[in-house]
C-alpha positions in Angstrom: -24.7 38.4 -7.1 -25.1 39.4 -10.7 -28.7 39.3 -12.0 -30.4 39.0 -15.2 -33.2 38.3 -16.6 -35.0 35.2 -17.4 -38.7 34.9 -19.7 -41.6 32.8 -20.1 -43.7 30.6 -18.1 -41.4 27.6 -18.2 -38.3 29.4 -17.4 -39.4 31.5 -14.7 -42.1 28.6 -13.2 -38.7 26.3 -13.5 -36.3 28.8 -11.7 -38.7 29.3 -8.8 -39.4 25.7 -8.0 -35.8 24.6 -8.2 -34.4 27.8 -6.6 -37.1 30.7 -5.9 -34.5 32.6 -3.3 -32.4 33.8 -6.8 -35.3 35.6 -7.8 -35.6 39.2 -7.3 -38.6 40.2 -8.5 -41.1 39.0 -11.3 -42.8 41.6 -13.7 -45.9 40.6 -14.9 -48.3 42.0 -17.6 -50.9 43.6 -16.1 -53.3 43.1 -18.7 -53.5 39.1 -18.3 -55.5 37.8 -15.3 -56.2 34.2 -16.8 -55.6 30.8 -14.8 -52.0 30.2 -15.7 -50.5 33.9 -15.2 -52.7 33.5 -11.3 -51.2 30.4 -10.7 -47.4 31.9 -11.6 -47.9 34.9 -9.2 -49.5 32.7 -6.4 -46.6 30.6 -6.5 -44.3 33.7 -6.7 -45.8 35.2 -3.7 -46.0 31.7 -1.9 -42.2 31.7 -2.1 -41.5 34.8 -0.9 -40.9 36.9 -4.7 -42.2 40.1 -5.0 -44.9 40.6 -7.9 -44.5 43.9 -10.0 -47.5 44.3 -12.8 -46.2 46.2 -15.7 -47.7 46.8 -19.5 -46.9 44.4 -22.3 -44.3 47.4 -23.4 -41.8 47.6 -20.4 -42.3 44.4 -20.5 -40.5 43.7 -24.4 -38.1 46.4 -23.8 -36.5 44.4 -21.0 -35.9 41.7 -23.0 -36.0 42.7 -26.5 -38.4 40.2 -27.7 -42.5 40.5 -27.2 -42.6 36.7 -26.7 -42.4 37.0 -23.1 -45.5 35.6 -22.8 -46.4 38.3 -19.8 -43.5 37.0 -17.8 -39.9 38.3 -16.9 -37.8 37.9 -13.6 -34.9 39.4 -12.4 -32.7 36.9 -11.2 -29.0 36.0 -10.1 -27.1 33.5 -11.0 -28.1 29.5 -9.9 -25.3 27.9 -8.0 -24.0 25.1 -10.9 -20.4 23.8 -11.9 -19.3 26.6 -13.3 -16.0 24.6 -15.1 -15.1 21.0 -16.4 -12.5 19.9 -13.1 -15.7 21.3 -10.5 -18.0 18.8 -12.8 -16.6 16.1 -13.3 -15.1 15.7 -9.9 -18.4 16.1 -8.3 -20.2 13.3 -11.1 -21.2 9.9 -9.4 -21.5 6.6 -11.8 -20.5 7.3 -15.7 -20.4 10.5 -16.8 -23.2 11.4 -19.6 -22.1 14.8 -21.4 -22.8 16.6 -24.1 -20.3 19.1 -26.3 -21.9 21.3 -28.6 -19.2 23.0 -31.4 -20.4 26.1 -33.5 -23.9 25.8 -32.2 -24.8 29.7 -33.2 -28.3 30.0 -32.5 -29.9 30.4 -29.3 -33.2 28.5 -30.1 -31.1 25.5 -31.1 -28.9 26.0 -27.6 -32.2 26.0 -25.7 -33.7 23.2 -27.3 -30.4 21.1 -26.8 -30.2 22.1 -23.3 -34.1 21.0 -22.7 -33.2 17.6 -24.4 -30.0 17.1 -22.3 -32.3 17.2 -18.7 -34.5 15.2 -20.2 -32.0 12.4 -21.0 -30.1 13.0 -17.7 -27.0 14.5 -19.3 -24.5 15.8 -16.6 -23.1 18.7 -18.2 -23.5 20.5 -21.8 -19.7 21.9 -23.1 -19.5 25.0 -26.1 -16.0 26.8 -27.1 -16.3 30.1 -26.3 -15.6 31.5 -29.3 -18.2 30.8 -32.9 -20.8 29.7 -30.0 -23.8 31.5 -28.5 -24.1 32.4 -24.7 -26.6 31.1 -22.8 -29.0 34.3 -23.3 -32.3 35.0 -22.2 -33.8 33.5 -25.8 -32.2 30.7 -25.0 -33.0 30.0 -21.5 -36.5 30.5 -22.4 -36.4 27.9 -25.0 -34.6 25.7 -22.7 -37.9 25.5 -20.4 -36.1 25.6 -17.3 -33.4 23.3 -18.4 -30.8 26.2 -18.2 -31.0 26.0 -14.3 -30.3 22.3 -14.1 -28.1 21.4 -16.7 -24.6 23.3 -16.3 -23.7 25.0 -19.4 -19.5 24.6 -19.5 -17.8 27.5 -22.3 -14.3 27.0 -22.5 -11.5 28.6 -24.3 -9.4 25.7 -26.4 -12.4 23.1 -27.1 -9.8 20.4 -28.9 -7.5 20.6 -25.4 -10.8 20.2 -23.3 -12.4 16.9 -24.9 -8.4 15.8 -24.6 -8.6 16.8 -20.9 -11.7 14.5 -20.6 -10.5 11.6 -22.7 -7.7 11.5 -19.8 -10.8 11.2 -17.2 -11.6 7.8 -19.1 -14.4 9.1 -21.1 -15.0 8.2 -24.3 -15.9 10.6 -27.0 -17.9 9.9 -30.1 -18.7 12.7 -32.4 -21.5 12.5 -35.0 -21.2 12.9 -38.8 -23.5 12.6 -42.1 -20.2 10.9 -44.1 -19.1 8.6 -40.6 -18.9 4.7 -41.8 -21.3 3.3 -38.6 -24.4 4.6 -37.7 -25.3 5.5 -34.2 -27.1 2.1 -33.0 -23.5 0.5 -33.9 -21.7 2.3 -31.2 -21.2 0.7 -27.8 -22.2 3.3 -25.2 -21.9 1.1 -21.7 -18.2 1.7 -21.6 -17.6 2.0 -17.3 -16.0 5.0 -17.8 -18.8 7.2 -20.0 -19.3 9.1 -22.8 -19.3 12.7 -24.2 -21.4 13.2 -27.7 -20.1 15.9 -29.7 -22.3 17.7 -32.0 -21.2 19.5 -35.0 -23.2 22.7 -36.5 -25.7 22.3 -39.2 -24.5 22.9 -42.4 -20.4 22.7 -41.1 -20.0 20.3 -39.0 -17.8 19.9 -36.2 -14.4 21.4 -37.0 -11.7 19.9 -38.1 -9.5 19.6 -34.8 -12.7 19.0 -32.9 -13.4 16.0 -35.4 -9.9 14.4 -35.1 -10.0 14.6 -31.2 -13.0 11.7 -31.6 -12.4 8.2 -30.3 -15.8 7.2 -33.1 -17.5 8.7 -35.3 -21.5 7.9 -36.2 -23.9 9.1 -37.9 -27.7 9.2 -37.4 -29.3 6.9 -40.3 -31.6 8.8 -42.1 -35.0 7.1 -44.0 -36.7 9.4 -45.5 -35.6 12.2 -48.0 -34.1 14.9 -46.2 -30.7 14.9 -46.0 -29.8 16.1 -42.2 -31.7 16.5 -38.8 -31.5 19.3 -36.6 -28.6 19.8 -34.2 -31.3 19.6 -30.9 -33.2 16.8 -33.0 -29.8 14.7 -33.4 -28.9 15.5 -30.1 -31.9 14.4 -28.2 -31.8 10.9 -30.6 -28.2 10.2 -29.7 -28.2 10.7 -26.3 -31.4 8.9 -25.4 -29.6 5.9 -27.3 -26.9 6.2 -24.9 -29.5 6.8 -22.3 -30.8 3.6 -23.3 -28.0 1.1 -23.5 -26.9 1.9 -19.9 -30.9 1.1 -18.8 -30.2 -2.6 -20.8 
């Protein structure tokens, strides 16, 4: 099994409840004895996960970032649905997904991931190409969410949202210039629904944009113009969230 390595207290406390046999190892800075790096290496040595203390240095050169927080694990790979057939096959009730096009930065990925667990989101989907992997920034930033919410990359986003229109899900992309707003849209359709988020500044892309069943945008009050793509993401699918709990 390939390993890498994950950061941060949320990330690696996340990975080791949910699946504490992929860890390797955890490396810890030996300089930090308070309550919450304790509580992190009793639960690592509860489970079974060997505890190496190291200084703050090896620690940043591992990851190439000093926000570790005093925290890095070496770990393989969780066992999620690793593409769309394998997902949505395996999906009970509606499906709930999320499709993320040009999302470049990592700390907006997190942050999208985090907010798709919270709203129960089966799956998150990013072309391949003009998209970030799921690195260690952003698995950190996802707070654990990267080990429960499969992240989907595919080659030809246009042909995959086509793919899952044929599966009887509906697809309704957001945009600032779309004639209804978001609370106009009916998302209790029996057969679910895939939001698909544009980047900030672009948009979704053209062929990504026609491939919509709806367009909506997010109605804004105040004076800035846009939200960002984690903040729209998180509003839109709780409101889908939402009208299935009605």
């Amino acid at each position: 099994m390939k390993s890498k390595f994950i950061f941060g207290f949320h990330a690696v406390t996340a990975r080791l409840r949910h699946e504490a046999s992929s860890v390797d190892e955890i490396y810890v800075d030996s300089g930090r004895q308070d309550r919450r790096m304790l509580e992190l290496i009793s639960a690592a040595k509860g489970a079974g996960v060997r505890v190496i203390p190291v200084d703050e240095l090896r620690l940043a050169n591992m990851v190439g970032t000093r926000r570790h927080q005093g925290v890095v694990a070496k770990a393989g790979e969780v066992s999620l649905a690793r593409n769309l057939d394998e997902l949505l096959d395996a999906i009970e009730g509606p499906p709930l997904i999320l499709i993320l096009d040009g999302i470049t930065d990592p700390h907006n990925l997190g942050a999208c991931l985090r907010v798709a667990d919270g709203a129960g989101a089966h799956a998150v989907i990013a072309p391949k190409d003009r998209a970030v992997g799921l690195n260690a920034t952003a698995a950190k930033v996802a707070s654990g969410a990267a080990d429960t919410v499969p992240y989907i990359t595919v080659t030809n986003l246009a042909r995959t949202m086509r793919e899952i229109k044929e599966r009887d899900i509906w697809l309704i992309g957001t945009s600032d210039d779309a004639e209804k707003n978001l609370y106009q849209a009916d998302f209790s359709g029996a057969g679910g629904v895939a939001l698909v988020m544009g980047s900030e500044g672009e948009g979704m892309r053209r062929l990504t944009r026609e491939t919509c069943d709806l367009l909506v945008h997010v109605p804004m009050f105040g004076s800035v113009e846009s939200l960002n793509v984690s903040v729209a993401s998180g509003i839109c699918l709780y409101e889908a969230r939402r009208q299935r709990m009605v």
